[in-house]
C-alpha positions in Angstrom: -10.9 1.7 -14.6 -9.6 2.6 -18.2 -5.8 2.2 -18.8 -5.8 6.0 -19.0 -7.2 6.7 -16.0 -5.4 4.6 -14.5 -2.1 6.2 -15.4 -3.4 9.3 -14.2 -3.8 8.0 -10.8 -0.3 6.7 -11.0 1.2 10.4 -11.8 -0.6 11.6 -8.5 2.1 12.5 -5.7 2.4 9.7 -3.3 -0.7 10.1 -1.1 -3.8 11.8 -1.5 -7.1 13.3 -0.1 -9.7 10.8 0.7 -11.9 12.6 -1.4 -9.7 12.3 -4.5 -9.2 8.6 -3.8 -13.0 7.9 -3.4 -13.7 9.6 -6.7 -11.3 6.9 -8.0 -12.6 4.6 -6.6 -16.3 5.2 -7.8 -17.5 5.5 -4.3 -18.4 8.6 -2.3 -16.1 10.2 0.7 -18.6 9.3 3.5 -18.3 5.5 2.6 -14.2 5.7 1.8 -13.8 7.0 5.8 -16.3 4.2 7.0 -14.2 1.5 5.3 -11.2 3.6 6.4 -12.7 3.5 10.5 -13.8 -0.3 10.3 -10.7 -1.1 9.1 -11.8 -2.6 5.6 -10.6 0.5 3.2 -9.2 -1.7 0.1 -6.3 1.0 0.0 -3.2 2.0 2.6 -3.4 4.8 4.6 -1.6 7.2 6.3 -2.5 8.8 9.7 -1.2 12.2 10.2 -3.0 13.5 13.4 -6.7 14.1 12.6 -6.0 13.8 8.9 -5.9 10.4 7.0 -4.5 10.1 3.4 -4.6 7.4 0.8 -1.3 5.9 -0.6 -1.5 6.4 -4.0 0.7 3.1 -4.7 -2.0 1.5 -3.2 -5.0 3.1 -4.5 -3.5 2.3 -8.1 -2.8 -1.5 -6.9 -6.3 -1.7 -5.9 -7.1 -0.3 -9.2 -5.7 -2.6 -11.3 -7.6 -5.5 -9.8 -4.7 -6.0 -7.1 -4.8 -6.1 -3.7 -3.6 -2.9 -1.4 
């Protein structure tokens, strides 16, 4: 990802839509939830009922070559 993008995903508020976060990631929603339901999403989430966010922090660690 370029340094621009990057700090665009850093400006995000502090989680966001699995869609959003698999656009970022280059990947499409439907394989962002799978990862997310085996438990091998690269990125933290958040569980809020049926809903699951991404943790932006995270997403932009992940991002930047780190780890989640």
């Amino acid at each position: 990802m370029t340094t621009a993008a990057l700090e665009e995903v850093r400006s995000w508020p502090g989680t966001v839509s699995i869609q959003k976060a698999a656009s970022a990631l280059g990947i499409s929603r439907n394989q962002l939830s799978r990862l997310i339901r085996s438990g091998q999403s690269p990125v933290r989430t958040i569980e809020m009922g049926s809903h699951c966010r991404i943790v932006t922090a995270s997403l932009a660690r992940v991002l930047d070559g780190g780890e989640a």
